[in-house]
PDB file of N, CA, C and O in Angstrom:
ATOM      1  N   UNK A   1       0.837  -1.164   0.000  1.00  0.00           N
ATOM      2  CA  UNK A   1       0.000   0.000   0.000  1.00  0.00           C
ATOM      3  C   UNK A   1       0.888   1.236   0.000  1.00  0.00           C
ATOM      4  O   UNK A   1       1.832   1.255   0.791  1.00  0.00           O
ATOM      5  N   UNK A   2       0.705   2.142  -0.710  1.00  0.00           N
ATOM      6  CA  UNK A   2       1.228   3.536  -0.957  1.00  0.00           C
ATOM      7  C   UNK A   2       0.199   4.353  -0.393  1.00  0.00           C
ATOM      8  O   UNK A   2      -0.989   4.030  -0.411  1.00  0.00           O
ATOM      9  N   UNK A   3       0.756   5.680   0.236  1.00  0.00           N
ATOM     10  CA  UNK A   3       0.744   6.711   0.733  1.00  0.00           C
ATOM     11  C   UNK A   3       0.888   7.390   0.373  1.00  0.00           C
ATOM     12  O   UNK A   3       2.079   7.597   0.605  1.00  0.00           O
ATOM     13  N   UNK A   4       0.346   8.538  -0.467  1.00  0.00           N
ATOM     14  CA  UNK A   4       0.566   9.567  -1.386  1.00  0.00           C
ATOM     15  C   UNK A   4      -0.044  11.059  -0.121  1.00  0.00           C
ATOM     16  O   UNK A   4      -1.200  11.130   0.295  1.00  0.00           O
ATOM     17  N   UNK A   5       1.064  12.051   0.242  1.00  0.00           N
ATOM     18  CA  UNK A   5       0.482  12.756   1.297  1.00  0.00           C
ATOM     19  C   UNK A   5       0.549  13.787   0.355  1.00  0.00           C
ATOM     20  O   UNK A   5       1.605  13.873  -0.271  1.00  0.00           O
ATOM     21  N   UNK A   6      -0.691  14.902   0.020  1.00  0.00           N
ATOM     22  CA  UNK A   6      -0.376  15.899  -1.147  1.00  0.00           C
ATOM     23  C   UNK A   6       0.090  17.089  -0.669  1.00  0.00           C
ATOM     24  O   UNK A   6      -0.333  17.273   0.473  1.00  0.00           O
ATOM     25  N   UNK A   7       0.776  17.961  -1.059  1.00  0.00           N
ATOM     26  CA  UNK A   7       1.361  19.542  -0.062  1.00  0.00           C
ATOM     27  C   UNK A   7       1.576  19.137   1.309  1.00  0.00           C
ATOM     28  O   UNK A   7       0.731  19.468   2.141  1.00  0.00           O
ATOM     29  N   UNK A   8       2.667  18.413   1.689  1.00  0.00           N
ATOM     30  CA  UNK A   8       3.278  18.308   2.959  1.00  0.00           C
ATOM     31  C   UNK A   8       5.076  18.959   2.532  1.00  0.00           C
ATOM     32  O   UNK A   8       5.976  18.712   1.729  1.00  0.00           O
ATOM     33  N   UNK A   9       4.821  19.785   3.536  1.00  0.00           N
ATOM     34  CA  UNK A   9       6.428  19.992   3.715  1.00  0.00           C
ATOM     35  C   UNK A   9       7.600  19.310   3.865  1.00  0.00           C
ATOM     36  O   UNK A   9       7.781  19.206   5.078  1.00  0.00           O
ATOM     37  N   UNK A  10       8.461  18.807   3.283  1.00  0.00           N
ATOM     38  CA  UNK A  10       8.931  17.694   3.349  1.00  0.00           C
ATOM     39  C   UNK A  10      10.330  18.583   4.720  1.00  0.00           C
ATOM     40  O   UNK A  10      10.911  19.667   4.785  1.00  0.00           O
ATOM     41  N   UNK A  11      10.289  17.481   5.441  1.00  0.00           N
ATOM     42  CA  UNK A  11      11.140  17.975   7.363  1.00  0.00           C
ATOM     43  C   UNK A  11      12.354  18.212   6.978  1.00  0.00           C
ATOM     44  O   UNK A  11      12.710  17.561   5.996  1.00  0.00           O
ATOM     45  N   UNK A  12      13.307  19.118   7.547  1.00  0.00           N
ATOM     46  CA  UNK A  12      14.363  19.368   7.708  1.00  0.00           C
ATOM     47  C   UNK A  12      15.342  18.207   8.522  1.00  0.00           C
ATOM     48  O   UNK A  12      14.861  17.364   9.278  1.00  0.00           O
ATOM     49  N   UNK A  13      16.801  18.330   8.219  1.00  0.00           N
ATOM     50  CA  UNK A  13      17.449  17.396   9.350  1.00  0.00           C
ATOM     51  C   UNK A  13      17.274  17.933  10.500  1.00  0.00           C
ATOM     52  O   UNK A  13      17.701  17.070  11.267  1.00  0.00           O
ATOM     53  N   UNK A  14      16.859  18.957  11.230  1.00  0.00           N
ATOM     54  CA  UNK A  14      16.961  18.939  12.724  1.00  0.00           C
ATOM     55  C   UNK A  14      15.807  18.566  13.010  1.00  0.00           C
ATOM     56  O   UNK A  14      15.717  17.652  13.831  1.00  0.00           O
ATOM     57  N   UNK A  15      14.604  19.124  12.453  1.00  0.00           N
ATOM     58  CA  UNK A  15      13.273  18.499  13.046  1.00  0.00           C
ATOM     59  C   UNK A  15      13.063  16.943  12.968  1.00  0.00           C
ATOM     60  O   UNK A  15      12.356  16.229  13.678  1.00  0.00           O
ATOM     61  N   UNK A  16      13.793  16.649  12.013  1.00  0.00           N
ATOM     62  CA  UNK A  16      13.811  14.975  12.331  1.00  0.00           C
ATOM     63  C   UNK A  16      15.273  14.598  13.346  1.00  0.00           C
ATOM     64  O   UNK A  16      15.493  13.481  13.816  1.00  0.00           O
ATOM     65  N   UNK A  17      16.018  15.617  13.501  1.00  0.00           N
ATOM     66  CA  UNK A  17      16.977  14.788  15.110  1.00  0.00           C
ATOM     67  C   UNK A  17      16.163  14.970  16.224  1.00  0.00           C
ATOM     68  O   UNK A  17      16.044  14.069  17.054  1.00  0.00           O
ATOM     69  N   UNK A  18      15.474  16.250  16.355  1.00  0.00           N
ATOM     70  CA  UNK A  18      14.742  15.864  17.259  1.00  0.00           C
ATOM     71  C   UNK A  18      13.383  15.168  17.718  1.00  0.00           C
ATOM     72  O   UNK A  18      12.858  15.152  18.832  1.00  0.00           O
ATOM     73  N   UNK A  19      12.832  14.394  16.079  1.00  0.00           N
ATOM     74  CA  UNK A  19      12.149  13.083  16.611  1.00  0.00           C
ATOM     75  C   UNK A  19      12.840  12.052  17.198  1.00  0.00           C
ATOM     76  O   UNK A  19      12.414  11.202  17.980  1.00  0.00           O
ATOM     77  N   UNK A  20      13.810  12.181  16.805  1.00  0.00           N
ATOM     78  CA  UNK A  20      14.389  10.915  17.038  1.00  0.00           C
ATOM     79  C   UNK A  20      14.948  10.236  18.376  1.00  0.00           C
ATOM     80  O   UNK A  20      15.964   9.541  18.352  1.00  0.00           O
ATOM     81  N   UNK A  21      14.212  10.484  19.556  1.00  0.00           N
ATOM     82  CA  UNK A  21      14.516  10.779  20.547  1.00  0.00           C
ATOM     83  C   UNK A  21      14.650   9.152  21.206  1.00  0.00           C
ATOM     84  O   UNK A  21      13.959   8.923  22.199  1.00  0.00           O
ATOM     85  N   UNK A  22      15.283   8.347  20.816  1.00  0.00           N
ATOM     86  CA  UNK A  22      15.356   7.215  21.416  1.00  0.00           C
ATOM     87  C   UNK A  22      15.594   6.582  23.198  1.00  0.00           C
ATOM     88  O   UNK A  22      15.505   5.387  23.479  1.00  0.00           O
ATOM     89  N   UNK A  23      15.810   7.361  23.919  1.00  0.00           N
ATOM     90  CA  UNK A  23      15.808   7.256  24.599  1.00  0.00           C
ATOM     91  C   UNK A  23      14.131   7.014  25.406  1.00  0.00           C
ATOM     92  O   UNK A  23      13.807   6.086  26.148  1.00  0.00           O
ATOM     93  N   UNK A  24      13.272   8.207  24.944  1.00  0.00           N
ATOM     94  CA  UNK A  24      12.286   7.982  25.016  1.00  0.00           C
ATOM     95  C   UNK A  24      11.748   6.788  24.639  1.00  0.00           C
ATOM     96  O   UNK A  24      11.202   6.090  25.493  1.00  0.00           O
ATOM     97  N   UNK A  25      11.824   6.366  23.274  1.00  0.00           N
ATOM     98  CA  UNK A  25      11.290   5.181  23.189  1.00  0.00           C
ATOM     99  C   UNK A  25      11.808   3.629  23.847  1.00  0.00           C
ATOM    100  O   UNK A  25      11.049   2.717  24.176  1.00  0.00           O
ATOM    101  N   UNK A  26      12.893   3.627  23.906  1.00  0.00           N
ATOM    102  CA  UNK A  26      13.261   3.196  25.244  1.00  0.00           C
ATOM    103  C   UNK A  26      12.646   2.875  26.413  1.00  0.00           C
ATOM    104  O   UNK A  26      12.264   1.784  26.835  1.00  0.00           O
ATOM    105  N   UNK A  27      12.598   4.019  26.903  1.00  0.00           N
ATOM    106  CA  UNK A  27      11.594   4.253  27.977  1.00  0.00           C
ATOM    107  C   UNK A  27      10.216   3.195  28.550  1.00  0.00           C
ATOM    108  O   UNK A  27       9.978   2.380  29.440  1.00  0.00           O
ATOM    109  N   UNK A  28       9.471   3.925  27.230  1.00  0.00           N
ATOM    110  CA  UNK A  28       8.118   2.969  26.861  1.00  0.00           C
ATOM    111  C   UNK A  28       8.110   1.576  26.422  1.00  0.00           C
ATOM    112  O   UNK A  28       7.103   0.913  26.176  1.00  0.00           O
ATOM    113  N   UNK A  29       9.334   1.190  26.347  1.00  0.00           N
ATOM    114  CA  UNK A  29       9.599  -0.021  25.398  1.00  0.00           C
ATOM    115  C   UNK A  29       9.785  -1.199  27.357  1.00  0.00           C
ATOM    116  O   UNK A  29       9.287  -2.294  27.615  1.00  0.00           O
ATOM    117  N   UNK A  30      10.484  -0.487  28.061  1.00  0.00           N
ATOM    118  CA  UNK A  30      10.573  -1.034  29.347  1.00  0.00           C
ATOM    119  C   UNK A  30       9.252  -1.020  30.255  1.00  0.00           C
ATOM    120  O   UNK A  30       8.936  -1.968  30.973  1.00  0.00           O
ATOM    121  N   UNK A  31       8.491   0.213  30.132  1.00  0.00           N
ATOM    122  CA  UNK A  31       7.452   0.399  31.170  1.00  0.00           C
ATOM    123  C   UNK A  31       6.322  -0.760  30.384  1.00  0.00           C
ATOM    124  O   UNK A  31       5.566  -1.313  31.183  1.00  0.00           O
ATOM    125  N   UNK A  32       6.208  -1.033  29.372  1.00  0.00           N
ATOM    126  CA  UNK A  32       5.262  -1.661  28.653  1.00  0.00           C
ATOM    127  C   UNK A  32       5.812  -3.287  29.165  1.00  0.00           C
ATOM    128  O   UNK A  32       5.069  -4.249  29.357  1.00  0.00           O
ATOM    129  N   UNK A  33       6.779  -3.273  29.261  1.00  0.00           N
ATOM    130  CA  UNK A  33       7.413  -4.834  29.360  1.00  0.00           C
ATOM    131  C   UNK A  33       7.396  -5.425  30.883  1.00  0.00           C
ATOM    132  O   UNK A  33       7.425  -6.614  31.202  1.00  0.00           O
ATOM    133  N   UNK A  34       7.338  -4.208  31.798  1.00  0.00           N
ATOM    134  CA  UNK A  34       7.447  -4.084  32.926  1.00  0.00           C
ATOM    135  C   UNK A  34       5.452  -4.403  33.557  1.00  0.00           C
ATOM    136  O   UNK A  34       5.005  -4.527  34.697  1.00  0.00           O
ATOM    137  N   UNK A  35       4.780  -4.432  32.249  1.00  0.00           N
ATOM    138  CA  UNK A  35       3.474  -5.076  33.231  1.00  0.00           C
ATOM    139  C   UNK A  35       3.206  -6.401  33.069  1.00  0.00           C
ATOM    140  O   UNK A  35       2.212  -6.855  33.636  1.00  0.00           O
ATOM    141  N   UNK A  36       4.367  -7.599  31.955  1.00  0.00           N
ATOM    142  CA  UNK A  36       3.989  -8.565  32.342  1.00  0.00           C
ATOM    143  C   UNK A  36       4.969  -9.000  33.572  1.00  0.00           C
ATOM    144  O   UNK A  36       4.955 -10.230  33.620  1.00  0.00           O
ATOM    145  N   UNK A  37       5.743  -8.505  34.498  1.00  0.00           N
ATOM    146  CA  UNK A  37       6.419  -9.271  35.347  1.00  0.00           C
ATOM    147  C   UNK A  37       5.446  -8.551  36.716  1.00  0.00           C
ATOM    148  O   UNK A  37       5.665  -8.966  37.855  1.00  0.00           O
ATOM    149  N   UNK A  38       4.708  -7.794  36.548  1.00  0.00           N
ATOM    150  CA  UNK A  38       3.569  -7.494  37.508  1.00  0.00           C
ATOM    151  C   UNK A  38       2.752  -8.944  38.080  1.00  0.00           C
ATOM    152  O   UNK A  38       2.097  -9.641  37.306  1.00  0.00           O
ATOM    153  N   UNK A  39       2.903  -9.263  39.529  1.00  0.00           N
ATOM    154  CA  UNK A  39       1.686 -10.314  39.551  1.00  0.00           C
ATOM    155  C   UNK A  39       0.792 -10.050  39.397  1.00  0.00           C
ATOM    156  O   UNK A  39       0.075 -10.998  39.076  1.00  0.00           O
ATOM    157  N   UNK A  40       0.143  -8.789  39.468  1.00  0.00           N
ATOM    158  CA  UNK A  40      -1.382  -8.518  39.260  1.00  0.00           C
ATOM    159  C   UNK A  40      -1.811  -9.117  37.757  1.00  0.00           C
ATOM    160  O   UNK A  40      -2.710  -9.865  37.375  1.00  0.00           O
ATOM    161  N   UNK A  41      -0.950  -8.561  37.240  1.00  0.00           N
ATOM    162  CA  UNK A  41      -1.145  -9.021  35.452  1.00  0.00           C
ATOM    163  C   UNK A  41      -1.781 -10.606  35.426  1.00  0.00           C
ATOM    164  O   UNK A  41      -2.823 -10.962  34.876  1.00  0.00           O
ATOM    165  N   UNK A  42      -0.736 -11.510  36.262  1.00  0.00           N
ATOM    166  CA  UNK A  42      -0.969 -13.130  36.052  1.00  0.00           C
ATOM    167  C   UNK A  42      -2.197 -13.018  36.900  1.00  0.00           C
ATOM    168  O   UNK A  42      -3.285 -13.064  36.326  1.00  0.00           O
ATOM    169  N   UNK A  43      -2.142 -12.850  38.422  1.00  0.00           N
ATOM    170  CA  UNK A  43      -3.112 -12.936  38.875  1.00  0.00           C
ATOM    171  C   UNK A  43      -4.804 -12.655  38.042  1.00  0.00           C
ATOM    172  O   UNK A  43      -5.852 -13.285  38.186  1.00  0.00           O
ATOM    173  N   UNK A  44      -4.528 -11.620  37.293  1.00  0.00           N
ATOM    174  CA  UNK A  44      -5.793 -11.207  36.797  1.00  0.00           C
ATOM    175  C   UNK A  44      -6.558 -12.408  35.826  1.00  0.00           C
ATOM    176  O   UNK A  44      -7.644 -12.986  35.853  1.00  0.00           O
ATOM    177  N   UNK A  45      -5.067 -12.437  34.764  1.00  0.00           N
ATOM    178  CA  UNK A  45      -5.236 -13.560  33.491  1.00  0.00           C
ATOM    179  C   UNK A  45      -5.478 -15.179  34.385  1.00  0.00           C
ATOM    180  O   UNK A  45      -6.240 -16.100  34.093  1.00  0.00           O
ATOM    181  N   UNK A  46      -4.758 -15.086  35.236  1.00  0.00           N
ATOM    182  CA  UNK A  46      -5.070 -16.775  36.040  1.00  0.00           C
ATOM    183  C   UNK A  46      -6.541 -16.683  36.261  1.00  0.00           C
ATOM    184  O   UNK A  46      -7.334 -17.503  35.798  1.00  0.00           O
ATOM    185  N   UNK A  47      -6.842 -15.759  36.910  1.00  0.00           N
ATOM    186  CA  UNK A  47      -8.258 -15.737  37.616  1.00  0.00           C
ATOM    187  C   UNK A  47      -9.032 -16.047  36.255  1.00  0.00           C
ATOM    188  O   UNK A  47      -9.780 -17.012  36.101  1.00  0.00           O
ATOM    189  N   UNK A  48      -8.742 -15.088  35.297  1.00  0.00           N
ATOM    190  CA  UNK A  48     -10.535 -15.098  34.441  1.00  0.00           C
ATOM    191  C   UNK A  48     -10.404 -16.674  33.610  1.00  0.00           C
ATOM    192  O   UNK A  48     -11.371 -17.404  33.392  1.00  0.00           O
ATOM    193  N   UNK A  49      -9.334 -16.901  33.319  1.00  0.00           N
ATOM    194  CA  UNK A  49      -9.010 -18.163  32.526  1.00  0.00           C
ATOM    195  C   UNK A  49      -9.809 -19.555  33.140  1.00  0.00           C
ATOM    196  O   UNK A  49     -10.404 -20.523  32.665  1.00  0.00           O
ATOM    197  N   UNK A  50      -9.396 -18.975  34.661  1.00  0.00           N
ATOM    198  CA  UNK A  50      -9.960 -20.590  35.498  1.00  0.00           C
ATOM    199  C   UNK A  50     -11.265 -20.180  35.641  1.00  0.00           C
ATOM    200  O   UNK A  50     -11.953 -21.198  35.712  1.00  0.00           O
ATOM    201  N   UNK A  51     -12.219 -18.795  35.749  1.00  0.00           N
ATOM    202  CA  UNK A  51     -13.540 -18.913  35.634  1.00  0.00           C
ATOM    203  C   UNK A  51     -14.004 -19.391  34.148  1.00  0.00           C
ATOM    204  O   UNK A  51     -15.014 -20.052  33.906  1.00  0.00           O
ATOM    205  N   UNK A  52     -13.016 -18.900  33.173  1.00  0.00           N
ATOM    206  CA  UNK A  52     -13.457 -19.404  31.567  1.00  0.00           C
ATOM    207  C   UNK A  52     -13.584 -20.725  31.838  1.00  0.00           C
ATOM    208  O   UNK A  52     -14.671 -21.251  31.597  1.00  0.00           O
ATOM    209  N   UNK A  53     -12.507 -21.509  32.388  1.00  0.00           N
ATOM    210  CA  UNK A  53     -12.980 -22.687  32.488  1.00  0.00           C
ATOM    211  C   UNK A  53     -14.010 -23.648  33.581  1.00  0.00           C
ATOM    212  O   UNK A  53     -14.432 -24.785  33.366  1.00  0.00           O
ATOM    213  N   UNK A  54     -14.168 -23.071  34.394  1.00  0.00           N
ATOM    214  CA  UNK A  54     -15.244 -23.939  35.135  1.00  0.00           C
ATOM    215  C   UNK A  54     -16.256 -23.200  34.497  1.00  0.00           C
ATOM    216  O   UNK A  54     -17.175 -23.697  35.149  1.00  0.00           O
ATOM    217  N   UNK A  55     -16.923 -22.275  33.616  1.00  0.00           N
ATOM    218  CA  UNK A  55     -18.205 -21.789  33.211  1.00  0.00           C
ATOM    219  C   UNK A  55     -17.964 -22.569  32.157  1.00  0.00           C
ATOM    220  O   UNK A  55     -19.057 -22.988  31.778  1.00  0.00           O
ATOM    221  N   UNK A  56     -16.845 -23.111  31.278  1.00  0.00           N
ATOM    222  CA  UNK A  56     -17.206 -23.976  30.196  1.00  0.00           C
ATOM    223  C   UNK A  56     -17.240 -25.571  31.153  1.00  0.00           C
ATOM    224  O   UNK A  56     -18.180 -26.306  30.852  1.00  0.00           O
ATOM    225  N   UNK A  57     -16.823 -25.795  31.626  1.00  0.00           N
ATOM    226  CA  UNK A  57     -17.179 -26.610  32.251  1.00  0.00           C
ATOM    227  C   UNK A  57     -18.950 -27.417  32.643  1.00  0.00           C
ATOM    228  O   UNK A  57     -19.691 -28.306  32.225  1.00  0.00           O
ATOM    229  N   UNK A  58     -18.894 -26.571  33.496  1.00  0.00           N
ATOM    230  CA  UNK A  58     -20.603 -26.319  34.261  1.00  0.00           C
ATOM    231  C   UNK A  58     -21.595 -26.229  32.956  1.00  0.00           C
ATOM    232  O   UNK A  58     -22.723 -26.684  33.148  1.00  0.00           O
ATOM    233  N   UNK A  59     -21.328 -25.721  31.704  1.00  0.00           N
ATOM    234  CA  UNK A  59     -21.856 -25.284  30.641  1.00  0.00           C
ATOM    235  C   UNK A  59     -21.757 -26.992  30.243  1.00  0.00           C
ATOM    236  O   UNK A  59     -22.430 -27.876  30.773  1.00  0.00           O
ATOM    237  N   UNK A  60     -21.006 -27.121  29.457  1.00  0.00           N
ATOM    238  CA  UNK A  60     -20.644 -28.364  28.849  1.00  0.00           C
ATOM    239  C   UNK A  60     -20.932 -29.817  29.469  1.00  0.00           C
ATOM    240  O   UNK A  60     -20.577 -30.828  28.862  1.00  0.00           O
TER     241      UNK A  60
END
């Protein structure tokens, strides 16, 4: 798929060094990774999984 953007300014090199802020993404790349070692996370997914299964259960 192509993207044709019509009358866009095409960016300078500094406005694109300062997207480029990797550190930031970084950042988000850890805090995002940092909610599966959360127990709440498992706790949550354990819990609904084992009601998925005794309601298919009881169902079935």
């Amino acid at each position: 798929m192509i993207k044709i953007i019509v009358d866009r300014k095409e960016p300078d090199s500094h406005s694109i060094k300062n997207r480029q802020d990797f550190q930031k993404v970084l950042k988000m790349y850890e805090k995002q990774i940092r909610l599966f070692y959360n127990p709440w996370f498992y706790g949550a997914v354990g819990f609904s999984s084992l009601l998925l299964f005794l309601l298919n259960y009881v169902i079935i």
